[in-house]
Residue frames as a rotation matrix with the C-alpha (Angstrom) as fourth column:
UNK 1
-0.812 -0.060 0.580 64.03
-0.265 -0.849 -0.458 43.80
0.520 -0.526 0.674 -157.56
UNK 2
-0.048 0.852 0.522 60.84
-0.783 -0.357 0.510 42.24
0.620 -0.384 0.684 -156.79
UNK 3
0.260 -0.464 -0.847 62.69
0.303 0.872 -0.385 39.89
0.917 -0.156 0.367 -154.48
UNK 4
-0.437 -0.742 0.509 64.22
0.284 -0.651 -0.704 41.69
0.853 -0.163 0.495 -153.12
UNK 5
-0.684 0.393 0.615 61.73
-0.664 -0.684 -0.302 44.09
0.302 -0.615 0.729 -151.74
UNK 6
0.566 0.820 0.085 58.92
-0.664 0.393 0.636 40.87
0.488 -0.417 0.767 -151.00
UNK 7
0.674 -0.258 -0.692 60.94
0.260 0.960 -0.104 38.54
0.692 -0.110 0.714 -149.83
UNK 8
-0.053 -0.501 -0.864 63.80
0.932 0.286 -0.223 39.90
0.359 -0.817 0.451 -148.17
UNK 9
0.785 0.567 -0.250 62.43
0.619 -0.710 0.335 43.47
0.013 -0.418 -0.908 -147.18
UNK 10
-0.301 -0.922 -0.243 65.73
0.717 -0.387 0.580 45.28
-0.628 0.000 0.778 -148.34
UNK 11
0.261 0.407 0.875 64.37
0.965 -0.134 -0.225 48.46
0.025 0.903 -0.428 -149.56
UNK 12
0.528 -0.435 -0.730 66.75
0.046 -0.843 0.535 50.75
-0.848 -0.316 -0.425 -149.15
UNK 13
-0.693 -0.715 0.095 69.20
0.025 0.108 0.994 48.95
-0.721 0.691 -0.057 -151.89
UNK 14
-0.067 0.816 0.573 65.21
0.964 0.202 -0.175 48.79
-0.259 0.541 -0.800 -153.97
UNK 15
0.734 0.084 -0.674 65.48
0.213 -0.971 0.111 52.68
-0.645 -0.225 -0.731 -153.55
UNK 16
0.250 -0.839 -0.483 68.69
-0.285 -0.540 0.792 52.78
-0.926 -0.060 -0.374 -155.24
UNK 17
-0.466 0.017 0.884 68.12
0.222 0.970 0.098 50.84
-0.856 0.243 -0.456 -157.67
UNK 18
-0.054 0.831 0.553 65.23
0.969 0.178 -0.173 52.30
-0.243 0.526 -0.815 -159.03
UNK 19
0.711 -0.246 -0.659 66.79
-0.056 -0.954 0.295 55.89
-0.701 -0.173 -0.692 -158.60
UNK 20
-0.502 -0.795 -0.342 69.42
-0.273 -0.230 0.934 54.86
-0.821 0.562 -0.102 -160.71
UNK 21
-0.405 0.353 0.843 67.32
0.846 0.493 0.200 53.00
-0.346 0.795 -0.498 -163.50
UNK 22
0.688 0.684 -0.244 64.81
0.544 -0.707 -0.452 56.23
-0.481 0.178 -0.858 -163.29
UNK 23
0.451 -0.302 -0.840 67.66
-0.032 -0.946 0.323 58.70
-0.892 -0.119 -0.436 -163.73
UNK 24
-0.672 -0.726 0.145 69.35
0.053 0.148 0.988 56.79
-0.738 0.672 -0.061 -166.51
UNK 25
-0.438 0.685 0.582 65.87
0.899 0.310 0.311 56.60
0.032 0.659 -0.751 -168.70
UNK 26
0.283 0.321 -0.904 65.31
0.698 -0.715 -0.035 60.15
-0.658 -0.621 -0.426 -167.87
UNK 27
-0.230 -0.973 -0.019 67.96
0.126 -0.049 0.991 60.76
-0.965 0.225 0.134 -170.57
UNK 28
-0.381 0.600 0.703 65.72
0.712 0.676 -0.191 59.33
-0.589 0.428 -0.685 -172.81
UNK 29
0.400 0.916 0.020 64.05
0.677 -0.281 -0.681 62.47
-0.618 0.286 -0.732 -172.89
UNK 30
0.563 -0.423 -0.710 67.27
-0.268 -0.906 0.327 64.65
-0.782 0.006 -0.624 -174.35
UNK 31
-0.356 -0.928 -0.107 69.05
-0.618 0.148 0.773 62.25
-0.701 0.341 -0.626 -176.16
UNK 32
0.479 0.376 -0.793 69.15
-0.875 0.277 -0.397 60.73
0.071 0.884 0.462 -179.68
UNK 33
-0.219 -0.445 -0.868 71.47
-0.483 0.823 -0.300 57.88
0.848 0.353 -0.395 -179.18
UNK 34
0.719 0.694 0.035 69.30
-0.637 0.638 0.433 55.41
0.278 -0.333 0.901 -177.58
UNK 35
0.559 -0.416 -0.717 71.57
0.207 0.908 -0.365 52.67
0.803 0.055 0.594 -177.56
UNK 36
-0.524 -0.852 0.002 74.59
0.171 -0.107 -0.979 54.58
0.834 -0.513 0.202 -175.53
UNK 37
-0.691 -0.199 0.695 72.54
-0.581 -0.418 -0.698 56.09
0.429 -0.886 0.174 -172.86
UNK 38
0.782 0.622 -0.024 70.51
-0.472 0.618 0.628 52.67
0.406 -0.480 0.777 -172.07
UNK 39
0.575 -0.715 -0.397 73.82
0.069 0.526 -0.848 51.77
0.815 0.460 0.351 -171.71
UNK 40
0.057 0.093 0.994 74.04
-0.324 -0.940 0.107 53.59
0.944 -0.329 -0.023 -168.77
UNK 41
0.570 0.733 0.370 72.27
-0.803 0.404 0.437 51.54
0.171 -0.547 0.820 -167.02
UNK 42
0.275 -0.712 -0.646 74.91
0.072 0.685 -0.725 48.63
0.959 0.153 0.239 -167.05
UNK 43
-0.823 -0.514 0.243 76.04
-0.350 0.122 -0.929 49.19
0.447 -0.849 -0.280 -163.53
UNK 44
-0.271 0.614 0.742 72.97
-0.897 0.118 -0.426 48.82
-0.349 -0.781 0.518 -161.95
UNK 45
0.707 -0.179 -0.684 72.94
-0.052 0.952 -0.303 45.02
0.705 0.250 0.664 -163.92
UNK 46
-0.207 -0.976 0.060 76.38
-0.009 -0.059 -0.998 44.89
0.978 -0.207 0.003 -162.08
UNK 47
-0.512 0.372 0.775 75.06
-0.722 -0.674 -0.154 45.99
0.465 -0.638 0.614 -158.74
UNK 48
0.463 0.820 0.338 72.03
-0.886 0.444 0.135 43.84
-0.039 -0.362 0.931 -158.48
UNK 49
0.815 0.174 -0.553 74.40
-0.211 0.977 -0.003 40.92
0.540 0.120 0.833 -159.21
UNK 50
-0.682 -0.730 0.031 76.65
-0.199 0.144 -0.969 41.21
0.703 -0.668 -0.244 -156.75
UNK 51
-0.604 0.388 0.696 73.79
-0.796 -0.324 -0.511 42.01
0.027 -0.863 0.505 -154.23
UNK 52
0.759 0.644 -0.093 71.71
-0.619 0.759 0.202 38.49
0.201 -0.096 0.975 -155.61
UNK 53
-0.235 -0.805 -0.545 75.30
-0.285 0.593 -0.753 36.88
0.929 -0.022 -0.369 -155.26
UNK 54
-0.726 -0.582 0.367 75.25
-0.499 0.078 -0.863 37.01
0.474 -0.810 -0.347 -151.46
UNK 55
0.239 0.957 0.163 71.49
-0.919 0.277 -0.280 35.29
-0.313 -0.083 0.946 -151.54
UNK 56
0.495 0.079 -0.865 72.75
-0.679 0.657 -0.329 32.46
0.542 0.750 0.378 -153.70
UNK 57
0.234 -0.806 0.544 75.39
0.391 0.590 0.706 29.52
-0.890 0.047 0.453 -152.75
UNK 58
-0.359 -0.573 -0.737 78.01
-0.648 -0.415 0.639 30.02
-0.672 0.706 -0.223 -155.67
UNK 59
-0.907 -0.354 0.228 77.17
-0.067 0.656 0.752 27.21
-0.416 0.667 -0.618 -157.70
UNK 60
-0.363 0.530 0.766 74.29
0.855 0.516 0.047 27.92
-0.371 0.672 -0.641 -158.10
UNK 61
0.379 -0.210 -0.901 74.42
0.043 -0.969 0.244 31.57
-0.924 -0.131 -0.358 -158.41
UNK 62
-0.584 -0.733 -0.349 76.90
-0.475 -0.040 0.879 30.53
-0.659 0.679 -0.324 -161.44
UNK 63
-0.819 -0.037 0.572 74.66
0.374 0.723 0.582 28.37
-0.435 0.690 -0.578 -163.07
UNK 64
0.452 0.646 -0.614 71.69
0.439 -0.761 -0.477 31.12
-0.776 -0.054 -0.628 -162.51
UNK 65
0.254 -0.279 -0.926 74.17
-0.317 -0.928 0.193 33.59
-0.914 0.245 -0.324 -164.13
UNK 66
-0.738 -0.661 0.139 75.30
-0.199 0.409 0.891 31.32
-0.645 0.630 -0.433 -167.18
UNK 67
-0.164 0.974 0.157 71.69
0.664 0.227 -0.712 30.67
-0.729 -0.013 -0.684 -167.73
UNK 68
0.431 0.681 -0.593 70.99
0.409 -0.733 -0.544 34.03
-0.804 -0.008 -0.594 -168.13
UNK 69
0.041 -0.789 -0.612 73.44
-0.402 -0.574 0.713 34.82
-0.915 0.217 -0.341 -170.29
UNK 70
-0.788 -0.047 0.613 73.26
0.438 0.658 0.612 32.33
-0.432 0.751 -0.499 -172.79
UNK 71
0.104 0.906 0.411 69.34
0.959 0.018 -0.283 33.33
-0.263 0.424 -0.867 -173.33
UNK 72
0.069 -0.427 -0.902 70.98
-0.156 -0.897 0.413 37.11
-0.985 0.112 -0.129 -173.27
UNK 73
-0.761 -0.645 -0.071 72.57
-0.160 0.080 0.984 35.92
-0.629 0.760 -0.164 -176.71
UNK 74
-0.446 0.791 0.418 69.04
0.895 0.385 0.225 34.63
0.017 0.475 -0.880 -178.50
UNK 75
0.656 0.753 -0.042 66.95
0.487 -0.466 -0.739 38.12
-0.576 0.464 -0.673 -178.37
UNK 76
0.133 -0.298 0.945 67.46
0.814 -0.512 -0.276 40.15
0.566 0.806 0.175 -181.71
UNK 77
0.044 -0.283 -0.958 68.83
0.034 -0.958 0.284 43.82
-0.998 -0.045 -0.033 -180.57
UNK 78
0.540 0.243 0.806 68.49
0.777 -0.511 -0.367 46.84
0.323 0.824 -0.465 -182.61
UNK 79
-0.726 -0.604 -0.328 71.06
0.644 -0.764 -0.019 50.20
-0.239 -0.225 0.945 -182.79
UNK 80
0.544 0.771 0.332 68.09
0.814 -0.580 0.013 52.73
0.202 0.263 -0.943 -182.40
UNK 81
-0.840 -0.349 -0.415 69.22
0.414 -0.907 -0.075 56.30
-0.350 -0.235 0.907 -182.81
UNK 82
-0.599 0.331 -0.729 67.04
-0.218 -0.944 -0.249 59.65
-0.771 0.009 0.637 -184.11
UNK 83
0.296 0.637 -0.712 66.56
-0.912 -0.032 -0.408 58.49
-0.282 0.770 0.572 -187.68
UNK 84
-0.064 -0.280 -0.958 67.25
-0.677 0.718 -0.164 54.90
0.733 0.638 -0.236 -187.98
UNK 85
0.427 0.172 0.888 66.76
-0.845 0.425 0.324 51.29
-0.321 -0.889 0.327 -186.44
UNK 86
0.047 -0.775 -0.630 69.39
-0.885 0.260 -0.386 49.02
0.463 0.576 -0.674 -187.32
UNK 87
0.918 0.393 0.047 68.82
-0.385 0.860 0.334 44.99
0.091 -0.324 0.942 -186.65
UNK 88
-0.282 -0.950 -0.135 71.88
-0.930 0.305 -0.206 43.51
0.237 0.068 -0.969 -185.02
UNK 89
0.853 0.509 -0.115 70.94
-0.463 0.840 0.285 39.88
0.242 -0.190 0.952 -184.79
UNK 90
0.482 -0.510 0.713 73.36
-0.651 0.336 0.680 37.70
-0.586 -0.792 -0.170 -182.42
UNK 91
-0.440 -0.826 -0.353 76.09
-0.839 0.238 0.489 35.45
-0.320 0.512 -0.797 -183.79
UNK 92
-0.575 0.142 0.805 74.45
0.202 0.979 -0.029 32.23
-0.793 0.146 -0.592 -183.88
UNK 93
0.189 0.946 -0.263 71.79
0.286 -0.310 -0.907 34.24
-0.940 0.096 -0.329 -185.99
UNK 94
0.343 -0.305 -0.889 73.83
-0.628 -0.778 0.025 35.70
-0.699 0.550 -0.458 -188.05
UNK 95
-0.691 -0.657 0.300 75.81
-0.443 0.714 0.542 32.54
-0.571 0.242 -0.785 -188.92
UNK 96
-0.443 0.600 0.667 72.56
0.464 0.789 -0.402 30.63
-0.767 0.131 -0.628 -189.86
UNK 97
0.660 0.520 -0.543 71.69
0.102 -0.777 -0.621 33.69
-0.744 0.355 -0.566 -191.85
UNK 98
0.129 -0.934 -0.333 74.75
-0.787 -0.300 0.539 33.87
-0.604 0.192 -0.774 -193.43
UNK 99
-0.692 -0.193 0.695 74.24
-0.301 0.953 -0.034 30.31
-0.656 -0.233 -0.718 -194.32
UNK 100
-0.059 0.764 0.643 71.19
0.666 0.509 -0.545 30.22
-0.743 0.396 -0.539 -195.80
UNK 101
-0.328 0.250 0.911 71.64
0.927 -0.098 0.361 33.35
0.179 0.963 -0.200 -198.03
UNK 102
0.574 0.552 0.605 70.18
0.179 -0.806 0.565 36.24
0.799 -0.216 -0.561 -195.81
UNK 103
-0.344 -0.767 -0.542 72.78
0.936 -0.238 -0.258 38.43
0.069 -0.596 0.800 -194.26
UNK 104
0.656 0.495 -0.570 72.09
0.676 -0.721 0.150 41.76
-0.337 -0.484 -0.808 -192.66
């Protein structure tokens, strides 16, 4: 987003953006499952990569997006609800865990 709005001066779609992000975390303040309503928020991931697509060439655009993804897979996530915070640790993690003796 902060591309966006310094660089190419597009801050209408910066507006929308941040309206949706705000409204989905807003939720936050009512709800116990954490997990589903950050979930929410998934279009506006969607969104912004269509809208850096048309900034990119494709190939690299793809190799940007494959990037990201991959390092997506490496942080630990947690199911946070009301009364509990449950470590979900990514396959490769798990496996090596699994492996050595310590499984979740």
């Amino acid at each position: 987003m902060y591309m966006l709005y310094k660089f190419r001066k597009d801050r209408q779609f910066v507006f929308l953006i941040l309206v949706l992000t705000v409204c989905v975390f807003s939720q936050l303040i009512i709800a116990f499952d954490i997990t589903r309503v950050i979930c929410l928020a998934f279009p506006v991931l969607l969104i912004s990569a269509e809208k850096m697509k048309s900034y990119y060439e494709p190939q690299r655009f793809t190799r940007l997006f494959l990037l990201l993804t991959i390092a997506n897979f490496m942080f630990l996530q947690y199911f946070m609800s009301a009364d509990a915070l449950i470590p979900m640790p990514p396959l490769p993690y798990s496996f090596l865990l699994n492996q050595i003796g310590i499984g979740f």
